[in-house]
GUMI-39823 format. One record per residue (C-alpha): residue number from 0; x, y, z; residue in three letters. Coordinates in nm, 4 decimals, padded with zeros to 6 digits. Example, Ala and Ser with C-alpha at 12.3 -4.5 7.8 and 13.67 -1.06 7.14 Angstrom:
BEGIN
k, u, v, w, r
0, 01.2300, -00.4500, 00.7800, ala .
1, 01.3670, -00.1060, 00.7140, ser .
This chain:
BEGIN
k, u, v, w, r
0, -01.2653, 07.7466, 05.1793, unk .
1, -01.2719, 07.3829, 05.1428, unk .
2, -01.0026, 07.3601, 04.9068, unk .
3, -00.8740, 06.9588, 04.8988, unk .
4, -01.1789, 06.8266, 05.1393, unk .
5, -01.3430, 06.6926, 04.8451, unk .
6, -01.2512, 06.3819, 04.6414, unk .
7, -01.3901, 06.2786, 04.3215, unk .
8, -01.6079, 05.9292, 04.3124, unk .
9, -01.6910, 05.7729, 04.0079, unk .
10, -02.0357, 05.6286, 04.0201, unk .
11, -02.0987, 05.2562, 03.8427, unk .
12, -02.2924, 05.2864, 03.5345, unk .
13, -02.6439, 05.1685, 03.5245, unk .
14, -02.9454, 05.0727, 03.2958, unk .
15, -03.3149, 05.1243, 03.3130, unk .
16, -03.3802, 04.7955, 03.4311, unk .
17, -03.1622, 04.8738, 03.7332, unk .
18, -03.3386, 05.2396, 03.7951, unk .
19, -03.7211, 05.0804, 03.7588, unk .
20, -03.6579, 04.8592, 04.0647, unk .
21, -03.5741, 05.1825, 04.2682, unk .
22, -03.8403, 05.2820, 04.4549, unk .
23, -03.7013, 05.6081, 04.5564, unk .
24, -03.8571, 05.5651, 04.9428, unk .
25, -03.5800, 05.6395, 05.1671, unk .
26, -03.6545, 05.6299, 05.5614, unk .
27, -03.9727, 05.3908, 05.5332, unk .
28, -03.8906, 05.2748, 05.8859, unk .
29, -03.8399, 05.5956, 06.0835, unk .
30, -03.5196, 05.8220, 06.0383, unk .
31, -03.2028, 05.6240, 06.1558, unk .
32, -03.3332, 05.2763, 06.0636, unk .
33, -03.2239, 05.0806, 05.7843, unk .
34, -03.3997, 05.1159, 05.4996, unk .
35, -03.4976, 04.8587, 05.2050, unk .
36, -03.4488, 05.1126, 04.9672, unk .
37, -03.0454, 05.2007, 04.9951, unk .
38, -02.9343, 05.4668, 04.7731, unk .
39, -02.8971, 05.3164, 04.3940, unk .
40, -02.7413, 05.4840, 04.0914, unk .
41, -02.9376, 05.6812, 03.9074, unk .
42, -03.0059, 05.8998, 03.6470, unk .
43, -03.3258, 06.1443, 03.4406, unk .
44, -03.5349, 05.9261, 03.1884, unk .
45, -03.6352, 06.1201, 02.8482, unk .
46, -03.8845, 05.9316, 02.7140, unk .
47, -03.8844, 05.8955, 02.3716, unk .
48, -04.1647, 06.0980, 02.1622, unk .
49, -04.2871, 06.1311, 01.8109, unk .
50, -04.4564, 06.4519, 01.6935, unk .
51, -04.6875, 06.4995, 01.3700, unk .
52, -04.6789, 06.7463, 01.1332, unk .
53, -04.9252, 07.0313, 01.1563, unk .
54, -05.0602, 06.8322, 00.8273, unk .
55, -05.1764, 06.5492, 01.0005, unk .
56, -05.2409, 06.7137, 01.3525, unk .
57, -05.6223, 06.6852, 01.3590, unk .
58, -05.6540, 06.3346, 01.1693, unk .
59, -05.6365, 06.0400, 01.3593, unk .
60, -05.2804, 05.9703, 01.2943, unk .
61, -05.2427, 06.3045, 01.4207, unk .
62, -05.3746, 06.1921, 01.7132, unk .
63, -05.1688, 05.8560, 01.7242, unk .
64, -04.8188, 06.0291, 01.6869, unk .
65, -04.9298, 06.2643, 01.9987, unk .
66, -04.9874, 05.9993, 02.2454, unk .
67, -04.6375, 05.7834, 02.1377, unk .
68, -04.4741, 05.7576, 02.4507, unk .
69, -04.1308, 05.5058, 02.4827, unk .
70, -03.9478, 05.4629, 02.8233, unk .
71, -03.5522, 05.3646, 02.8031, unk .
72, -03.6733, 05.0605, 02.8768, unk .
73, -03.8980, 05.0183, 02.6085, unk .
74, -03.6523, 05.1804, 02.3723, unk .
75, -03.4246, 04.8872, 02.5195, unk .
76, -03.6616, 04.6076, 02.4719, unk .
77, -03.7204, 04.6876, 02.1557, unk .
78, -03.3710, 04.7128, 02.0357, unk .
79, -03.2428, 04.4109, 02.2114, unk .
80, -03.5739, 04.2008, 01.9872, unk .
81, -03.3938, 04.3811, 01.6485, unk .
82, -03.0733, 04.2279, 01.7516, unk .
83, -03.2620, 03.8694, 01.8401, unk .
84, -03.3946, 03.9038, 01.4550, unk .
85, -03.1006, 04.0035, 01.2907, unk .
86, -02.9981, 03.6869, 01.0931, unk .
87, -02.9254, 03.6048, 00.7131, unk .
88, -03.2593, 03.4186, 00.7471, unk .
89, -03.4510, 03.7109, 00.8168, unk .
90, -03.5490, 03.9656, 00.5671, unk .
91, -03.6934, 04.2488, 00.7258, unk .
92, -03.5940, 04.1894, 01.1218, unk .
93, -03.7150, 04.5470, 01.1737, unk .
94, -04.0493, 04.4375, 01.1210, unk .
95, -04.0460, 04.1206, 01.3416, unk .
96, -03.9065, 04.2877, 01.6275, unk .
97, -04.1152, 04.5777, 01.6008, unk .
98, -04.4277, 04.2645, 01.5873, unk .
99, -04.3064, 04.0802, 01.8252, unk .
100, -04.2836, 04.3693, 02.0919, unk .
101, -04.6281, 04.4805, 02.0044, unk .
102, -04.7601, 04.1157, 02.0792, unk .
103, -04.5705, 04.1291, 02.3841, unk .
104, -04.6590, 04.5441, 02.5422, unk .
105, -05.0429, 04.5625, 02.4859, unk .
106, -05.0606, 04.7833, 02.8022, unk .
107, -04.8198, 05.0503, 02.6397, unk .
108, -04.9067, 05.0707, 02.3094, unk .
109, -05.3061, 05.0414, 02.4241, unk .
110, -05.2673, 05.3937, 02.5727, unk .
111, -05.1557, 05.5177, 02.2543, unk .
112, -05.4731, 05.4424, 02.0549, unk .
113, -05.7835, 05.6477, 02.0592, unk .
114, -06.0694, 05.4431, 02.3465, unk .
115, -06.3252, 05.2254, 02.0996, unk .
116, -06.6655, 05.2894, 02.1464, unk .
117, -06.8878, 05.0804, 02.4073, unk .
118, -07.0829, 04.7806, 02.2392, unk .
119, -07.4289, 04.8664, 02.2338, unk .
120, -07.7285, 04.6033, 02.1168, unk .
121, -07.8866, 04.8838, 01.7936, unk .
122, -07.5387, 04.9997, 01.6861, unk .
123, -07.3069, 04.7234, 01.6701, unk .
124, -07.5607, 04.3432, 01.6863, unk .
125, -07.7641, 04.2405, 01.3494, unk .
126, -08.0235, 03.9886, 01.3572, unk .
127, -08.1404, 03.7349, 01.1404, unk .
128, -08.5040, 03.5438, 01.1608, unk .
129, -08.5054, 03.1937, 01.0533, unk .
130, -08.8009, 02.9905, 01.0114, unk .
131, -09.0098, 03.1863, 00.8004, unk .
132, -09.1140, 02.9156, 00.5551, unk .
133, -09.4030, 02.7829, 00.5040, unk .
134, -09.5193, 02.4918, 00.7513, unk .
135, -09.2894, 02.6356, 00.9927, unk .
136, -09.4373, 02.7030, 01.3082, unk .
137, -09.1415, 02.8623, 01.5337, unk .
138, -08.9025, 03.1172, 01.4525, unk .
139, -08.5678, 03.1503, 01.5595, unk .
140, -08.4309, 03.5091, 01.5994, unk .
141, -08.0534, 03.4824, 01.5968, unk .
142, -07.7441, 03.7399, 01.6520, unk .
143, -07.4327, 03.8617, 01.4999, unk .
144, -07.1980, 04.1685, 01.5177, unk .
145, -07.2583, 04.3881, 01.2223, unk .
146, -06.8093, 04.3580, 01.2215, unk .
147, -06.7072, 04.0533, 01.3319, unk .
148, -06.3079, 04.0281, 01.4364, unk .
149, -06.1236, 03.8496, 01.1539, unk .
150, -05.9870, 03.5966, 01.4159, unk .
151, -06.2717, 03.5472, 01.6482, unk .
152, -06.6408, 03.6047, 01.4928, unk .
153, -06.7824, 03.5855, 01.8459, unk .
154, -06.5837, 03.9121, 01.9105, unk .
155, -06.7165, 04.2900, 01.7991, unk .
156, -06.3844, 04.4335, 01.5959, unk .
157, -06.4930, 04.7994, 01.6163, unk .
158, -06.6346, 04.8503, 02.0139, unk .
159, -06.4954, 04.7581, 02.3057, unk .
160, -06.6847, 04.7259, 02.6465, unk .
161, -07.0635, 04.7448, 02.7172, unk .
162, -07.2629, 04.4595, 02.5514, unk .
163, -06.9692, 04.1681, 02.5641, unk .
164, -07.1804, 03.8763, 02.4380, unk .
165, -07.3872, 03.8402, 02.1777, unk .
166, -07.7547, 03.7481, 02.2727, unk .
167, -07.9041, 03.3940, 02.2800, unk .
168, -08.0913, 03.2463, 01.9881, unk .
169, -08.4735, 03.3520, 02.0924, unk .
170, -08.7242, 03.1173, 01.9980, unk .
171, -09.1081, 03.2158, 01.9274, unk .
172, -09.4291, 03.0846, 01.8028, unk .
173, -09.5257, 03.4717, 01.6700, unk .
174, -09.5304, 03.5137, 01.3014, unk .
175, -09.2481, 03.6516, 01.0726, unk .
176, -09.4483, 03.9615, 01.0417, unk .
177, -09.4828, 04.0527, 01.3637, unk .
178, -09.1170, 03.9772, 01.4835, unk .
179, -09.0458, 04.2689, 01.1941, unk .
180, -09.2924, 04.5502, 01.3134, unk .
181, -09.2075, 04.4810, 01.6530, unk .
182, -08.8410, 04.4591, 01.7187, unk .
183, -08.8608, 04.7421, 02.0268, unk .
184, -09.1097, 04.4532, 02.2541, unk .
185, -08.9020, 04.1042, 02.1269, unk .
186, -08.5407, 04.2914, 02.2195, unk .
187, -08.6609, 04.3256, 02.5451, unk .
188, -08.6905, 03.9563, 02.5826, unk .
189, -08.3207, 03.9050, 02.5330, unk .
190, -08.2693, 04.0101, 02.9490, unk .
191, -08.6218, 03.9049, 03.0898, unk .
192, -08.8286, 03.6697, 02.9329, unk .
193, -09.2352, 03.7647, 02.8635, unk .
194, -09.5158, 03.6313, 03.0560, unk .
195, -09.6684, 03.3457, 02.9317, unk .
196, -10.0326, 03.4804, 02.7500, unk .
197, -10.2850, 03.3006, 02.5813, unk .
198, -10.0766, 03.4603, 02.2268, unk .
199, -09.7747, 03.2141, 02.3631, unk .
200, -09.9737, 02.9037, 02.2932, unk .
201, -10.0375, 02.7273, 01.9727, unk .
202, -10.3787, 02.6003, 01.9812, unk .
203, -10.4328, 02.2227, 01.8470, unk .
204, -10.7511, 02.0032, 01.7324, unk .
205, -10.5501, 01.6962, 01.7628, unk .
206, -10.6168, 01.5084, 02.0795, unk .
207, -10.7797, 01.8419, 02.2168, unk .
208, -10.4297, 01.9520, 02.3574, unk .
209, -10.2496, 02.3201, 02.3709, unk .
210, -09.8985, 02.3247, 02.3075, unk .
211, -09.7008, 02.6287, 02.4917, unk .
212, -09.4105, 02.8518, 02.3118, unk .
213, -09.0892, 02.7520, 02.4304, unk .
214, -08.9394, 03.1001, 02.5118, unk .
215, -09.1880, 03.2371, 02.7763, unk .
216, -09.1609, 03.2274, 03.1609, unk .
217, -09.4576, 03.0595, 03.2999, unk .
218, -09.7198, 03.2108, 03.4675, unk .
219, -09.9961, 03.1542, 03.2592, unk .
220, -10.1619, 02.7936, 03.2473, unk .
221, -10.2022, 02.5852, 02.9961, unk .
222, -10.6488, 02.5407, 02.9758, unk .
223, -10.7315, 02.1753, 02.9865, unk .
């Protein structure tokens, strides 16, 4: 019907850098108007997956190989790093591309690993009492993560979220003893300090003074 109407047109080739800046929003200001987004080459991405074995399905790796996702322009990325670290002077160039492209895509590889728990205070914070000798008359109850990150011992390496910082050092006059059969009242202190009681102050015969614990909010007094 149409027979020699049509002409063939040979469309420029393209990349995925090219098709990621198309929006794909034609007509943004009313029909007729020019548009910002003019008709660009195009063409289907297949993202690039990795499947486990039914072997390995319900282990964790299973997990990992499900969630391996790689866009064309990952797959790109990555490729054009391997041909960066391709050199005489590099042994294994496989392995620093495929490092330095993990140092570089935290928010695409992040997706593919299984959420850590949230930091909580009695699963993932030890604490230590100092002070305990004899003579001493405060203790010191300080705070660690039970696993420390390798690179950073201020960080948790096995939680993520909730608790972010580890507690400040508390200080108190109370005895060794009683920090240990009462860790549910002290842990409380680490958001709101106690009232100052008369068990917060150390009572002295020299010079008829009383001495307050440092680590109490004042509302009690000191007698005279």
């Amino acid at each position: 019907m149409h027979k020699g109407k049509f002409d063939r047109v040979f469309l420029p080739h393209t990349d995925p850098e090219r098709v990621k800046l198309s929006t794909g929003n034609y007509g943004e200001h009313g029909y007729g108007g020019k548009t910002d987004n003019p008709v660009d080459v195009d063409y289907p991405s297949l993202p690039l997956s990795k499947f486990a074995a039914l072997l390995v399905k319900d282990s964790p790796i299973g997990s990992l190989f499900s969630n391996i996702l790689l866009s064309d322009l990952d797959i790109n990325d990555l490729l054009g790093k391997y041909n960066n670290a391709s050199s005489a002077n590099e042994p294994e160039p496989y392995f620093s591309a495929a490092c330095n492209w993990v140092k570089t895509n935290y928010n695409t590889w992040s997706d593919w690993m299984g959420r850590l728990p949230l930091c909580t205070f009695e699963d993932h914070i030890i604490d230590h009492v100092t002070g305990c000798e004899n003579g001493s008359t405060v203790r010191e109850i300080q705070f660690a993560w039970k696993s420390p990150n390798p690179g950073n011992t201020t960080l948790p390496n096995n939680c993520d979220g909730g608790v972010d910082n580890l507690p400040e050092t508390i200080e108190t006059s109370r005895t060794c003893d009683w920090i240990f059969e009462n860790r549910r009242i002290w842990s409380g202190w680490i958001d709101t300090k106690p009232s100052c009681d008369s068990t917060f102050y150390d009572y002295q015969r020299v010079r008829m003074r009383f001495r307050r614990a440092p680590y109490c909010d004042l509302l009690l007094e000191a007698p005279t």
